[in-house]
VOKE-187886 format. One record per residue (C-alpha): x, y, z; residue number from 1. Coordinates in steps of 0.001 Angstrom, whole numbers, plus 500000, padded with zeros to 6 digits. Layout:
<nodes>
px_py_pz_n
X_Y_Z_NUM
...
</nodes>
This chain:
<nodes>
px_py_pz_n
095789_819983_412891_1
098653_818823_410858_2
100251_821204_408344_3
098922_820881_404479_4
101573_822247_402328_5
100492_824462_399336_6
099538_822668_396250_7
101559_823767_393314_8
100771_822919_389229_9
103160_820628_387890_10
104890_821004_384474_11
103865_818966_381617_12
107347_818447_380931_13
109426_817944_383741_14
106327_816386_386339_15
108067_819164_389368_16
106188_822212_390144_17
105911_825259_388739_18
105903_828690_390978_19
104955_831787_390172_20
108365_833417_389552_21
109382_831337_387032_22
105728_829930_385378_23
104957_830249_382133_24
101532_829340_380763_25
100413_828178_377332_26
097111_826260_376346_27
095924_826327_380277_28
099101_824876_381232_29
101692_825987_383238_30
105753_825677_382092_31
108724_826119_384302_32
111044_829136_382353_33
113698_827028_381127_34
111294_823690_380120_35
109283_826394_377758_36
110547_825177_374688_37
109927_823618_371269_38
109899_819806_371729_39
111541_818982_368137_40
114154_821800_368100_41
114506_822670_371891_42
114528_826180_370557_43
113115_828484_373592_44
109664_829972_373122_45
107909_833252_374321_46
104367_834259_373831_47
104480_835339_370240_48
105900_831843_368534_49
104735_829444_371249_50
101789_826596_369805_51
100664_823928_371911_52
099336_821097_370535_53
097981_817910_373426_54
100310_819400_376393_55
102996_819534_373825_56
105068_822947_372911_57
106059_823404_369398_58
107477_826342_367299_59
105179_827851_364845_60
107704_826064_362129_61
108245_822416_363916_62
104497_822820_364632_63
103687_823238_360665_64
105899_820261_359844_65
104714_817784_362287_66
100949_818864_362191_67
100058_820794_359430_68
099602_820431_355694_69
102267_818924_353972_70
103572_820076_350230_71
106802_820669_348671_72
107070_823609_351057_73
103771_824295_352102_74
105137_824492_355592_75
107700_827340_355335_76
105930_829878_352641_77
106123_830456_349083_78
109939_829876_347865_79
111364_827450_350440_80
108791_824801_350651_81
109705_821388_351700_82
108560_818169_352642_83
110371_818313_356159_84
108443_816800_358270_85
111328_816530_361852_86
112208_813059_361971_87
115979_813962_361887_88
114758_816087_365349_89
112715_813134_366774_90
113557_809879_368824_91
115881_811538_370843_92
115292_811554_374686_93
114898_815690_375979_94
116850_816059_378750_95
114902_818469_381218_96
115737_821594_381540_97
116705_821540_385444_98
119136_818539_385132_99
116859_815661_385130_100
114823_813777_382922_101
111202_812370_382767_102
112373_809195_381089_103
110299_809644_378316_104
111444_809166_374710_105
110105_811422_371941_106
109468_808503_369089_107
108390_809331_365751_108
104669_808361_365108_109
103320_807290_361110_110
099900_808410_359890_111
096559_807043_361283_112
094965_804515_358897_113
091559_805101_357524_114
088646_803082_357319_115
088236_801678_353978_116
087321_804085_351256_117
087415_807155_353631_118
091029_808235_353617_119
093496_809439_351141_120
093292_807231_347510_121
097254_807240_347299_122
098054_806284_351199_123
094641_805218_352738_124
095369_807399_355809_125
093280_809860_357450_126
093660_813664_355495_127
092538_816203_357895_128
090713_819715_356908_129
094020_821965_357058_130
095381_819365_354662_131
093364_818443_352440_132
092733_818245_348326_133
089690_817129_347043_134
089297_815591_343485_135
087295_812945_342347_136
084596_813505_345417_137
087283_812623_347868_138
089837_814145_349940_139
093823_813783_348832_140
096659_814786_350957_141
098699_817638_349449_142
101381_815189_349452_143
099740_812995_347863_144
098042_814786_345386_145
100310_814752_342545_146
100272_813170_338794_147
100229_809129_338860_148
102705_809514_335575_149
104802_812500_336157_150
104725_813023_339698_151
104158_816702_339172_152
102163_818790_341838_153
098733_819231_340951_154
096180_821626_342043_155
092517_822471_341335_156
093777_824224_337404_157
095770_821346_336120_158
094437_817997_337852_159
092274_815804_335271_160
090578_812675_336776_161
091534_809716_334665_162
089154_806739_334304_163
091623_804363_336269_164
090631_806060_339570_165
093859_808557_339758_166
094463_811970_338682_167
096682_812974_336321_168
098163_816512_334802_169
096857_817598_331573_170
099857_816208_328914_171
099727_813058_330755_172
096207_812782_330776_173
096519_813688_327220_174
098748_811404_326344_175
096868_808521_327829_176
093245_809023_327403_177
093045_812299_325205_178
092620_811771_321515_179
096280_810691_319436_180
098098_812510_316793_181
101375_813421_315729_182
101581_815803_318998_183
098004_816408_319738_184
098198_815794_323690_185
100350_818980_323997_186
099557_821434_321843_187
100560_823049_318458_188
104126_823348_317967_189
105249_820193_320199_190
102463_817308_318806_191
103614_813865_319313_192
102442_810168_319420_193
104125_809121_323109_194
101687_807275_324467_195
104221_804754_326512_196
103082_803942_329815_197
105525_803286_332935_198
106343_799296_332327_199
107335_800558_328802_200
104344_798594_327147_201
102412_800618_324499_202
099431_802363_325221_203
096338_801802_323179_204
096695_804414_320465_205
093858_806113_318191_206
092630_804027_314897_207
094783_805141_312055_208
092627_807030_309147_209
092861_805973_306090_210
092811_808111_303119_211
090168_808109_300800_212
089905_808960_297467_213
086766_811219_297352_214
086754_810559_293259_215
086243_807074_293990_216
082807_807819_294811_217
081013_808846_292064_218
077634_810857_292733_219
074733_811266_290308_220
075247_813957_287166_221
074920_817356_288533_222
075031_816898_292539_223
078603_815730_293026_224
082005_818267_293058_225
082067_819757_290232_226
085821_819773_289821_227
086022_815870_290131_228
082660_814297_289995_229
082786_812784_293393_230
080229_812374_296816_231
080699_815730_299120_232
079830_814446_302645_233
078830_817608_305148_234
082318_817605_306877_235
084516_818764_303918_236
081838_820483_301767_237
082771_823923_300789_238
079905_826044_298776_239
080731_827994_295564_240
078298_828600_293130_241
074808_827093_294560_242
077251_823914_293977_243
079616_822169_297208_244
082801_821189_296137_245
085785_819331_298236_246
087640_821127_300302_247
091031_820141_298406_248
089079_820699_295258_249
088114_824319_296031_250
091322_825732_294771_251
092015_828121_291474_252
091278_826640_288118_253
094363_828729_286725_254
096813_828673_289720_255
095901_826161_291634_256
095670_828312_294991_257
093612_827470_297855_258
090833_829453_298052_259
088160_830743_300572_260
084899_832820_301193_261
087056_835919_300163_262
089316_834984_297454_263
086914_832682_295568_264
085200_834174_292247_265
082736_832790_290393_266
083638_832458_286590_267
081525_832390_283946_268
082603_828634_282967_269
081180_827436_285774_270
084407_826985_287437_271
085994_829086_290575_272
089305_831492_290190_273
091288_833657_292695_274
090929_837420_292284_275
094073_837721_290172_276
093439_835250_287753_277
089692_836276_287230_278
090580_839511_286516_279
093355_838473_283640_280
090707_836094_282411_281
087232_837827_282814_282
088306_841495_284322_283
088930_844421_282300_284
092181_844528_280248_285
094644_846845_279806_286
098509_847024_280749_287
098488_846416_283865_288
094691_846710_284749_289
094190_843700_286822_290
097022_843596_289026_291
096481_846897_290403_292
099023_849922_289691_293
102740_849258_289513_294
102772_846161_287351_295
099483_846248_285665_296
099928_843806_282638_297
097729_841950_280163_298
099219_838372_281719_299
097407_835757_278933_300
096085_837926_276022_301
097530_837946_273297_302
096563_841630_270981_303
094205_839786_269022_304
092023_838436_271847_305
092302_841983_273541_306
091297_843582_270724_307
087898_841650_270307_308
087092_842354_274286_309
088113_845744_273805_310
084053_847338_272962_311
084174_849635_269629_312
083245_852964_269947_313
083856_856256_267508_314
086690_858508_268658_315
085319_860979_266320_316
082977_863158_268243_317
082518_865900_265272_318
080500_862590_263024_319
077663_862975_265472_320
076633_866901_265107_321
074565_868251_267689_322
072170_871068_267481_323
073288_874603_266452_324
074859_876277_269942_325
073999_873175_271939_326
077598_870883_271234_327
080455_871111_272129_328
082483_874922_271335_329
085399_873274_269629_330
084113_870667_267642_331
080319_870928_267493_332
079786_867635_268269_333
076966_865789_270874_334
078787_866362_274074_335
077329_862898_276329_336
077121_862995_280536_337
080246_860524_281090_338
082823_862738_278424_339
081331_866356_279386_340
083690_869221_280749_341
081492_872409_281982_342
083190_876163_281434_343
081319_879343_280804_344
078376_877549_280880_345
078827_875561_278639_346
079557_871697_277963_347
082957_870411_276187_348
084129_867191_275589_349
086928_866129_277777_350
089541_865570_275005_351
088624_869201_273416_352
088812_871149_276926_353
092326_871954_276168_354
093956_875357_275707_355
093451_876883_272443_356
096912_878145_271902_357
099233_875536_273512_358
096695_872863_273564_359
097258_871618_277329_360
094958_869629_278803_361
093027_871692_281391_362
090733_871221_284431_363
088608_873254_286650_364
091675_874604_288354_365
093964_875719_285471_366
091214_876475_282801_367
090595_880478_282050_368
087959_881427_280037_369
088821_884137_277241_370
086363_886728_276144_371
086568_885262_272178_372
084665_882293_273904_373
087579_879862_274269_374
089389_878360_276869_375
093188_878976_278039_376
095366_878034_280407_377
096678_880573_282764_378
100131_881312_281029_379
098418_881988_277566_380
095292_883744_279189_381
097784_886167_280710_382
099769_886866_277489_383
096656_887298_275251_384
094569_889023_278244_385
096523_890291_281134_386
098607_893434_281701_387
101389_893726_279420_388
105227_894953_280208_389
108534_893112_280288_390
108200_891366_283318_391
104753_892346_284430_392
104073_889288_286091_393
107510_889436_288516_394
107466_893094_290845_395
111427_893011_290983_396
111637_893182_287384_397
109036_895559_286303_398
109785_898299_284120_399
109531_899472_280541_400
111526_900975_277772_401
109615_904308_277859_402
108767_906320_280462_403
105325_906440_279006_404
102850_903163_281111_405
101765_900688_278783_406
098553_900183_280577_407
095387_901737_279300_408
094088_904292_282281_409
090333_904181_282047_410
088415_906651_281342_411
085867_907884_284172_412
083459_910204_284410_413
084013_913524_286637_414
081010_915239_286993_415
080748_917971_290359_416
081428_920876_291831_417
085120_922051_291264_418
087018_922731_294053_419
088794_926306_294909_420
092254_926554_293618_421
095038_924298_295441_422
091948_922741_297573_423
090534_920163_295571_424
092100_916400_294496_425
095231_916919_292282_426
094074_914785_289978_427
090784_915664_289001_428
090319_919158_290617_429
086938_918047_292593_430
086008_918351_295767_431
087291_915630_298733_432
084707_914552_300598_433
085847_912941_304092_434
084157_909424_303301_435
086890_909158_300178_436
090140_911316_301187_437
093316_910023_300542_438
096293_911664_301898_439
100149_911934_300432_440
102244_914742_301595_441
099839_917243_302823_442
097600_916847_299809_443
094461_914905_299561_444
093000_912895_296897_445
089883_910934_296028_446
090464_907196_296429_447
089562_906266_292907_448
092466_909234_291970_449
094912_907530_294170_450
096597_905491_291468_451
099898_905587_290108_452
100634_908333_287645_453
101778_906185_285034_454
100797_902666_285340_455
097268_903452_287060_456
098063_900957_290101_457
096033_901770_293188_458
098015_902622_295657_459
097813_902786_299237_460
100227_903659_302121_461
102856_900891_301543_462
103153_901685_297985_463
102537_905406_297881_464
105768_907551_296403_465
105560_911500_296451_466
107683_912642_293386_467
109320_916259_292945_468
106469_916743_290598_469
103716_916796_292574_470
102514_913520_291444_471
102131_910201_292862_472
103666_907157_291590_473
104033_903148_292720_474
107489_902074_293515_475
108479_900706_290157_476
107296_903924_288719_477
108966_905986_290780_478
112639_904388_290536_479
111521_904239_287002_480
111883_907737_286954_481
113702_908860_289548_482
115594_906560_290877_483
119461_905153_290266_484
119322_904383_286646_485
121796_901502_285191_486
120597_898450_282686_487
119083_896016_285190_488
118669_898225_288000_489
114899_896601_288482_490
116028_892991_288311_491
118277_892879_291337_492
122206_893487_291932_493
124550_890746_290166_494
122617_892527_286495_495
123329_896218_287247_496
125509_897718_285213_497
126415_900728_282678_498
126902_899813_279500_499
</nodes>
């Protein structure tokens, strides 16, 4: 039987066979070590960047360019896309990699051609799925699918289907189909009329408006603008009124601004004003009252024609009397709701609740009422009313010419059982129940005897002074009478002095 050598797999590339020492295997094929490599950039391959495509080898990159979509860089990622597809690495003969050669030439191959209306609009060749765009109900290579004016790449937010069959980018679709204007293809700030196409010919631009003049067309008495008499059609009527006036017409009678729903006022001519001007007109005047504080003015009037608007009324309020004890203290006039002040229950006008002495106007805050029935303010109140002494008002400068208090001590009632000698309150000589002691050096007093012995302050243990007498006295009182003596000694140092 003759001999039947072993049958080996042959490689794709080279046509020898492969053995097992040196085989490499991609898409169920088998490689020899050294032919395992990328057939556009001969750039060896291993397991992890090896794609076969029909008993071909390919780097994941040369396999991108030659088969998959195409873009300004869709092949190589986001920031170095290109439209490299290897012909500058095909047409070459590949040598093998054991010496010899298969004497096959690698020659660059175009696109497949599509049947009619199937393939790409741009090219007419066949757009696979990895590739392809779709837009107008058909596919587009990436490629291809790009602005017919601009060239600028599209994609599914800016591509706009003209009516010529193409696609376009929104200004140039604006430009050549969208609506013309001084710059209305592209948006406020940059509106313009280019509507040139490619050859340089003009493109058919919008119908110029003409301007009409709206008083031209005179409507019926009473139903036109009231401002000039003309038709108001529904797309520049502006209502004012119950009446619709222009648009341009709906501006101030006075100052000719434009006006709106917010700054229109009705006047009582029939006629609209902004807010400023109604109120010098029609508002209340007064300097300055209708432009608000700061520069309130009477813009306009004259004093005559203020004085007629200004309403009469009596400033008198004694010539209507009111009823014994029912009017006003001061004046004994009718005190009304929108003039009445309320003190001591009862009801002053506003320009009488002033202070009887100094005659400042008062309000609920500074107003004191005196027990003669009037009203003060606080600084009289206190020198008519309130506890007398030079400087009775300020602590540090409390004192008097005497050693005698100028303050009235009341006088109370002691009515009880006397208390043994040297056990009772100092004071009074009563006994101290617990409930009211007081005590001051060993010695205890009722709390309504534990005032000052010459001004009658009540005193407690921040302001308690024993004296060498046996008495009690407030602080004042005490350096009064036995303290440092000197003229100004109570009003601080910088007035002390001897003579």
């Amino acid at each position: 039987m003759p001999f039947k050598p072993v049958e080996h797999p042959k490689c794709p590339k080279c046509g020898k066979s492969v053995y097992a020492a040196e085989e490499r295997v991609a898409g169920g094929l088998k490689f020899h070590k050294m032919c395992f490599k990328c057939g556009l950039c001969n750039k060896l391959l291993d397991s992890t960047n090896c794609t076969e495509h029909e008993g071909e080898l390919f780097c994941k990159v040369c396999h991108a360019r030659k088969y998959g979509p195409k873009g300004y860089g869709f092949g190589g990622g986001a920031g170095c896309l290109s439209m490299d597809t290897g012909e500058h690495l095909e047409g070459k003969p590949e040598e093998a990699t054991n010496g010899h050669t298969n004497g096959v030439a690698k020659v660059k191959t175009g696109k497949a051609k599509a049947a009619e209306g199937e393939g790409c609009p741009r090219c007419g060749c066949i757009v696979y799925a990895a590739e392809q765009m779709l837009a107008r109900g058909r596919p587009w290579h990436k490629e291809c699918f790009k602005c017919n004016a601009c060239t600028k790449t599209l994609d599914s937010v800016n591509c706009c289907e003209g009516p010529d069959k193409d696609i376009y980018c929104k200004v140039c679709y604006g430009k050549r189909f969208g609506p013309k204007g001084y710059g209305y293809g592209q948006g406020a700030g940059a509106l313009q009329c280019d509507v040139l196409m490619e050859d340089g010919a003009n493109a058919p631009v919008a119908p110029k408006t003409t301007l009409v003049d709206t008083t031209s067309i005179k409507a019926p008495p009473g139903q036109g603008c009231p401002r000039c008499g003309g038709s108001v059609f529904a797309a520049e009527q502006v209502l004012a009124k119950g009446s619709m006036w222009h648009r341009k017409c709906f501006k101030c009678r006075d100052c000719t601004k434009t006006l709106d729903s917010v700054l229109a006022c009705d006047g009582p001519d029939k006629d609209v004003y902004c807010k400023t001007c109604y109120g010098k007109k029609w508002g209340p005047h007064g300097y300055g009252f209708a432009c608000g504080s700061g520069f309130l003015q009477t813009d306009g009037l004259n004093e005559a024609q203020i004085s007629q608007l200004r309403p009469f009324y009596n400033p008198n309020t004694t010539s209507i009397k009111a009823p014994e004890g029912q009017g006003c203290p001061r004046c004994g006039g009718m005190v009304y709701a929108a003039e009445q002040q309320l003190a001591k229950g009862t009801m002053w006008h506003k320009k009488c609740f002033n202070c009887c002495q100094c005659h400042r106007p008062l309000d609920s805050i500074l107003a004191c009422d005196g027990p003669d029935k009037e009203i003060y303010c606080k600084a009289c109140y206190g020198k008519n009313f309130g506890p007398k002494g030079f400087g009775y008002g300020h602590s540090p400068t409390l004192f008097s010419a005497s050693e005698t208090s100028t303050a009235p001590r009341p006088n109370v009632q002691r009515s009880g059982p006397q208390a043994p000698e040297g056990q009772g309150c100092p004071r009074c000589g009563q006994m101290v129940y617990a409930a009211e002691q007081m005590n001051s050096k060993n010695r205890i007093w009722h709390r309504r005897c534990f005032t000052c012995g010459d001004c009658n302050r009540s005193l407690d243990s921040t302001t308690l002074n024993d004296s060498p007498d046996g008495n009690i006295y407030c602080k004042s009182c005490y350096g009064r009478r036995y303290g440092p003596k000197g003229v100004g000694y109570g009003m601080g140092a910088g007035v002390l002095s001897m003579a």
